[in-house]
C-alpha positions as CSV (number, residue, x, y, z in Angstrom):
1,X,72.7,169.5,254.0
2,X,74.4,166.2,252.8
3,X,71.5,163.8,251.3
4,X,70.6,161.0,254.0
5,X,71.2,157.7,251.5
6,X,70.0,155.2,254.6
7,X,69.1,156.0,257.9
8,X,68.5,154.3,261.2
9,X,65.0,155.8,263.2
10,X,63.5,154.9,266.7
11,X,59.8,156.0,266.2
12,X,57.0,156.1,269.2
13,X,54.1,153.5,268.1
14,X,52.2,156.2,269.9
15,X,52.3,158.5,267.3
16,X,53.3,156.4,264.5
17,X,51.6,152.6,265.0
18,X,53.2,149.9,263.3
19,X,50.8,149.2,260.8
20,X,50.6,152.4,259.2
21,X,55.1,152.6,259.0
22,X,54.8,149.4,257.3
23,X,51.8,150.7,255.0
24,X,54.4,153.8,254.4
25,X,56.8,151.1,253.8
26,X,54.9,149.7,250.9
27,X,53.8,152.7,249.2
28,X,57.4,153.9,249.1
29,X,59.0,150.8,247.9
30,X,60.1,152.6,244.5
31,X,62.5,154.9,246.4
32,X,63.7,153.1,249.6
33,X,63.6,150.1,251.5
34,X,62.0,150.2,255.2
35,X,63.0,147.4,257.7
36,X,60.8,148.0,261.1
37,X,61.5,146.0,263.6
38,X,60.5,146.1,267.3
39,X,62.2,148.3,270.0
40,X,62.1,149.0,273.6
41,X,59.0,150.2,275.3
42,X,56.6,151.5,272.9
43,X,59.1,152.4,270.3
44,X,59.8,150.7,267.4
45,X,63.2,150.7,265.2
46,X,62.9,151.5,261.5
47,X,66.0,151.5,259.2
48,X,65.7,153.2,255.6
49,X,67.7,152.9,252.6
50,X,67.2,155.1,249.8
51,X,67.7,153.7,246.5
52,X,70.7,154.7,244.4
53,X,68.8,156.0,241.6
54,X,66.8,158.5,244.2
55,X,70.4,158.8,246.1
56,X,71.0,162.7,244.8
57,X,67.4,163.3,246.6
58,X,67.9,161.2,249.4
59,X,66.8,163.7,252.4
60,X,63.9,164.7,250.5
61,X,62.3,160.9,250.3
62,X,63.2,160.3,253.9
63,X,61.4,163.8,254.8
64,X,58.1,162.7,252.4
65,X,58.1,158.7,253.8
66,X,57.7,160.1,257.3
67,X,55.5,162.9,256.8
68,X,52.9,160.0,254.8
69,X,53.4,157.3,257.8
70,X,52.5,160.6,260.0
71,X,49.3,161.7,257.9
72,X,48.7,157.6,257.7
73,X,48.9,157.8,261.6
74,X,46.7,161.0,262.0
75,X,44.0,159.4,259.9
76,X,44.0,156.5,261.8
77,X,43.8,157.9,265.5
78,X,41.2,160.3,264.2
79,X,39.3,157.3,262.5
80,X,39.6,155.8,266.2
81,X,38.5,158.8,267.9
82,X,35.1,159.4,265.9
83,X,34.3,155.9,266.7
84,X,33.2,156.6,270.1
């Protein structure tokens, strides 16, 4: 598979809120930059550019940055939950 240098992404804020794709954002701002802005519905658009130095590994950090926002997300709906 060709390495993805930048990517464009529509994500559910239902599974991945805002917060924690901009805290994703953040941590991985040595390999890519992350623009999220809002989309339709409950969706929002998140655009991700891989740095050139990281280009030959490009698929991999876009594979890593979204399973982090996801276990940022988990944590955060399960933080949620047990505070019933």
């Amino acid at each position: 598979m060709k390495p993805t240098v930048g990517v464009a992404i529509q994500l559910s804020t239902t599974v991945y809120p805002e917060r924690c794709v901009l805290a994703a954002a953040e941590a991985y701002k040595p390999y890519c930059s992350v623009t999220v802005t809002p989309g339709a519905g409950d969706e929002i658009a998140m655009s991700l550019v891989v740095d050139s130095k990281h280009a030959h590994d490009a698929q991999h950090v876009l594979d890593e940055f979204l399973n982090y926002a996801l276990d940022l997300s988990l944590r955060m709906h399960l933080s949620i939950e047990g505070d019933d």
